[in-house]
N, C-alpha and C positions, 0 to 999 in steps of 0.2 A: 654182479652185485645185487642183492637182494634191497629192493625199493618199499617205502611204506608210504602209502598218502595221507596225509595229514591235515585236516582242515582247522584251522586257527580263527577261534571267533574271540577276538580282542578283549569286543565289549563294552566295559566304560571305565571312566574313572582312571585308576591305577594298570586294568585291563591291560593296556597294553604297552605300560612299561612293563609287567611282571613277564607277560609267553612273549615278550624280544626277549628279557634274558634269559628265561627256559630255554627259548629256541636255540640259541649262541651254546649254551653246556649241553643239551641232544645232539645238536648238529656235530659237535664235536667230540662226542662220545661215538657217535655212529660211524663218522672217519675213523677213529681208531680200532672201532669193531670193526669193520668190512662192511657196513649196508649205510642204505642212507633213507632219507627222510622228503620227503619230496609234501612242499605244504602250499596251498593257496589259505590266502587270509581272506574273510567277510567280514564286510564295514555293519552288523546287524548289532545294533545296541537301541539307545533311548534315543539319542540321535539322529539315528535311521528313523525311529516311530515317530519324530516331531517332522520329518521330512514327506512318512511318504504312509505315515496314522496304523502303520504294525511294525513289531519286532524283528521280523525277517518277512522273507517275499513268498505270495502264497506256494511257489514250489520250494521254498529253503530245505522242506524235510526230504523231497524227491534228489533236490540237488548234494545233500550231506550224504545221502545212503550210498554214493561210488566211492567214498572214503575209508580207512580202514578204520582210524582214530579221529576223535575230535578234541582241539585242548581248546580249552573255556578259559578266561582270564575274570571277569566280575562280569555284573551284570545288577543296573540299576544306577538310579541316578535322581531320586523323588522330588528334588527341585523342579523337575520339569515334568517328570510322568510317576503315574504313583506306582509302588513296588507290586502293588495287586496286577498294574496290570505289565511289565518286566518278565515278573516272575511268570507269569500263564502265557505271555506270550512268546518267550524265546526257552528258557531253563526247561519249564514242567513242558511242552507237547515234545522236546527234542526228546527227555526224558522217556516218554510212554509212546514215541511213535517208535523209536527204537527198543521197545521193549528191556530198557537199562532196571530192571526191576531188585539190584544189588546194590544198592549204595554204603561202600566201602571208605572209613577211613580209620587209617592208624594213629593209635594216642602212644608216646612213648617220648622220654625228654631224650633228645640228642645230647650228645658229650658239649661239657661247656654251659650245655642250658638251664637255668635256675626257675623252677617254677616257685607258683605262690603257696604251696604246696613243701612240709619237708618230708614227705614221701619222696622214695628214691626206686629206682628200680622196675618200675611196672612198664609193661606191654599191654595193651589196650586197642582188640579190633572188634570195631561198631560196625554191624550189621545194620543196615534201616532200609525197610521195605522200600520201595522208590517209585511205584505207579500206581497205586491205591491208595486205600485207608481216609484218613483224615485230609487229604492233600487231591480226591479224587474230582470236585470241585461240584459236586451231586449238592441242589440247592438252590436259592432263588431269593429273592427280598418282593414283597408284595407292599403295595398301600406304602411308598418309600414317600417320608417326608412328613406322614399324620402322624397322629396319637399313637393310634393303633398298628401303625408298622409291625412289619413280622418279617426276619431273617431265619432263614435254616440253609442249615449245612450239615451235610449229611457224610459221615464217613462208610466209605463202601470197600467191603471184608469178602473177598472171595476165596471159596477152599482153595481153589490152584494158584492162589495169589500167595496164601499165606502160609500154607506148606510149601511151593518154593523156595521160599524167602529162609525157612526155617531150617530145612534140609542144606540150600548153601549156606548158613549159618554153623549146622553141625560139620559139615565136609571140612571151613575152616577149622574148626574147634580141633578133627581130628589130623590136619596136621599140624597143627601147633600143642599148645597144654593140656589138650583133652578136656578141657572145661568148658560148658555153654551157659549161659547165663539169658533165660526168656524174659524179656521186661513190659509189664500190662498194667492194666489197673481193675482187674475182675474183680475185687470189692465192690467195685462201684458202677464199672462197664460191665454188666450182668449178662449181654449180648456177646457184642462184637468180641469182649477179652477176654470172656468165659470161653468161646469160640476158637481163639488163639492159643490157651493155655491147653483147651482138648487137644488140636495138632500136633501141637508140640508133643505132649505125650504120647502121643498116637505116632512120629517121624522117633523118638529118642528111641524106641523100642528098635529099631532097624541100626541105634548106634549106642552098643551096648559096650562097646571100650569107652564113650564121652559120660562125662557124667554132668548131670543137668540140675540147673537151679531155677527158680521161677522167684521172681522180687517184683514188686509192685514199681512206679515208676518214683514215686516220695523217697519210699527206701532204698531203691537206687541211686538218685541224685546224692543221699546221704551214704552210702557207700564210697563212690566217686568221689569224693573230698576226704571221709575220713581213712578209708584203706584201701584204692586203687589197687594197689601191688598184690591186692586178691585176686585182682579180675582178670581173664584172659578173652574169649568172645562175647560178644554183647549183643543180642540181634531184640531186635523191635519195630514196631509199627514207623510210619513215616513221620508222624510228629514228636512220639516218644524219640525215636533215632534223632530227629532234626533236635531234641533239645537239647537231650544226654551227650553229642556231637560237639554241640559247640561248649555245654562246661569240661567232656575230654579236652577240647581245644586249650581253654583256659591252665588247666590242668597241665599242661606239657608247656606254657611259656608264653599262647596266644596265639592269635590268629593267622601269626605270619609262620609258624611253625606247623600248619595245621592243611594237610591234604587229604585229597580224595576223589572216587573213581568209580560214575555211574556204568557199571557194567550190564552188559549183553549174554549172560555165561554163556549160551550156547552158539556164538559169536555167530549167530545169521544176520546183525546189523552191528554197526560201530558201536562202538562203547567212546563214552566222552569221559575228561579228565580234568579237573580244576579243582584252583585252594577252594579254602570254607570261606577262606575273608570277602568283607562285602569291595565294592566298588573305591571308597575314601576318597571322594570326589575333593576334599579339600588339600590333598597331597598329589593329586595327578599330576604328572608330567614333571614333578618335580627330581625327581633319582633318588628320592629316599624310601619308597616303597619298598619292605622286603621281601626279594623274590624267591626264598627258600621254599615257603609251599607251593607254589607253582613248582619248581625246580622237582618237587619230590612227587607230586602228582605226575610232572612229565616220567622220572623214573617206573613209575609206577604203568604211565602207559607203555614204555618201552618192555615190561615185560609181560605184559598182556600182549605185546606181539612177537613175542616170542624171541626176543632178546634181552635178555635173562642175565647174560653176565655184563653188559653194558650198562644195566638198570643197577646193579648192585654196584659199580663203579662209581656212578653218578651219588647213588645214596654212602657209597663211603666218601667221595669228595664233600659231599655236604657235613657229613658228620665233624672230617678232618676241620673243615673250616670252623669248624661252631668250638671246636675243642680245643682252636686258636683265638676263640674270643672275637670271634668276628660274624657281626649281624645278629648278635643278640639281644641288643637291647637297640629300642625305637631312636632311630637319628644318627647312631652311634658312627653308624657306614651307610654310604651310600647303595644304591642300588647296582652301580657298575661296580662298586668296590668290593662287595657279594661275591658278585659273578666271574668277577675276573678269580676271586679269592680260591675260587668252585674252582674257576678253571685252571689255576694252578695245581691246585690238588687233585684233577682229576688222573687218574694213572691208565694207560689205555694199553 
C-alpha cells in the first residue's frame, strides 16, 4: 500500500477544527482507494510565537522538507501578535523556501450554492505568482516615529520569476478553455508591468491554440462581478492574485467555499494546501466552522500526489452535500454535521 506523509500545521483559530475534519474525509477516501496517509501534526501558530517569540522553530523548514504534502488550516490571531508578523513568519518563508511559486485557486459555485452574484455557470482558475512581486518584503522604515519618517517597499519582478508564473498559467489555460487572461496595471506600473505584459507576450507565442487577454487590474475586478462566466484562467502578480482571490472567493458564496494550493510544479519540495478563510478566532473551537474549503484544498492535494480518482471522489461528496442543502449558509450545520454529511456521500 502506497503511503503519503502528511504534515498538518493546524494553526489558529478555527485551524484546527477545519484539517481534523479534512483529515476524517482523506483518511477515508484513502481506505477506500488502497493508500494511505500517514500525518504528524505541528503546534506552530501565534501561540507557539507568544511561547517561544517565532512562528515555528529555527529548523521547521529543514524539518517539513521529508514530507510529501503540507495542509495548513489558518494562521493568525492579531489579538495577541500582529498579522505582519504571522504572515512573514510561518505562511510566506514555508511558501519561498519551498519554492511553491503557483498559487492556485478555483472559483466556481458548487450545486446548491447561491452566490451574491446572479451569474451562474462560470469556472474561474486564479493563478498568483507566490514568492515575489509585491509580497518579496525588499524594504525598510527609517527615522520610525519623527516627522520625517520614510517607509518603502519594494516589489521585486524577476524574468524567471514571471515567465514561470506565466507559462503555468498558459499550461492550465491549455487544458481547460484555452483562454488566458494577464492582469497588470501598466498604465500606471510603467516598470515592473510593462515588464510582465512583455513576457507574457513573448510565453503566448510558444501557445498559439490559447488565446490571450491582457486587463488592467480595475477592469478586472469590474469584470469579476459584472460577467464572470467569461473568464476561464486568470494569472497575475502576488497582490493583484491576493485581491482578485479573495472577490472570486466572494463570488462563489465566501470564504468557506474557497480553496487553494501553494504549489512546487516541479515537485523537488512539498507543495502546501489550505482554505483562503483567515483564522475567526471568535468561532474557534466552537463546531460551526465550515470545513468545505479545507475539505477541497485536501482534494486538491490528494491529486497533486497522484491520487486522482480519490480527489474527484471527495470533490463530488462535497458537491452531493452542498446540492442537499447542507453547509451553505453560516450556522445553518455544524462543523461535524458537514463532515459526517461528506462522509456519507463520499462513494469509494
Amino acid at each position: 500500500m502506497k503511503t503519503h506523509k502528511i504534515a498538518l500545521i493546524p494553526g489558529d483559530g478555527i485551524g484546527a477544527d477545519v484539517t481534523g475534519a479534512a483529515m476524517t474525509v482523506l483518511d477515508a477516501a484513502a481506505d477506500g482507494f488502497g493508500f494511505s496517509l500517514e500525518t504528524e501534526s505541528f503546534p506552530w501558530s501565534c501561540d507557539w510565537y507568544l511561547q517561544h517569540g517565532r512562528m515555528m522553530p529555527e529548523d521547521g523548514i529543514d524539518i517539513l522538507r521529508g514530507f510529501d504534502a503540507i495542509l495548513l488550516g489558518a494562521v493568525g490571531w492579531p489579538a495577541t501578535v500582529p498579522d505582519s508578523v504571522s504572515l512573514h513568519g510561518l505562511l510566506l518563508p514555508i511558501r519561498k523556501a519551498f519554492d511553491q511559486y503557483a498559487n492556485i485557486r478555483p472559483h466556481r459555485l458548487l450545486p446548491g450554492v447561491e452566490g451574491p452574484l446572479k451569474s451562474a455557470g462560470f469556472d474561474i482558475l486564479c493563478i498568483r505568482e507566490n514568492t515575489e512581486g509585491e509580497y518579496s518584503g525588499a524594504g525598510g522604515r527609517v527615522h520610525q516615529g519623527r516627522d520625517n519618517e520614510v517607509a518603502i517597499e519594494t516589489a521585486i519582478f524577476t524574468r524567471q520569476g514571471v515567465e514561470r508564473i506565466i507559462r503555468f498559467g498558459f499550461d492550465q489555460a491549455r487544458a481547460r478553455r484555452k483562454h488566458l487572461t494577464s492582469v497588470t496595471k501598466s498604465n500606471a506600473q510603467k516598470h515592473s508591468m510593462v515588464f510582465w505584459d512583455e513576457i507574457t507576450r513573448m510565453v503566448a507565442a510558444d501557445y498559439p491554440d490559447v488565446t490571450v487577454s491582457h486587463m488592467h487590474i480595475d477592469a478586472m475586478a469590474a469584470k469579476m462581478v459584472m460577467a464572470p462566466q467569461d473568464l476561464d484562467v486568470i494569472v497575475a502578480s502576488n497582490l493583484f492574485g491576493d485581491i482578485l482571490t479573495d472577490l472570486g472567493a466572494a463570488i462563489q458564496g465566501g470564504l468557506g467555499f474557497a480553496a487553494s494550493a501553494n504549489i512546487c510544479p516541479d515537485r523537488s519540495n512539498p507543495s502546501m494546501f489550505e482554505p483562503v478563510h483567515g483564522s475567526a478566532p471568535d468561532i474557534a473551537g466552537r463546531d460551526i466552522a465550515n470545513p468545505i474549503a479545507t475539505i477541497w484544498s485536501g482534494a486538491m492535494m490528494l491529486d497533486h500526489l497522484g491520487e486522482g480518482a480519490a480527489a474527484a471522489a471527495v470533490l463530488r461528496a462535497v458537491e452531493t452535500t452542498c446540492a442537499q442543502g447542507i453547509g451553505l449558509r453560516p450556522g445553518s450545520h455544524s462543523t461535524g454535521q458537514i463532515t459526517q454529511a461528506i462522509l456519507s456521500a463520499l462513494k469509494v
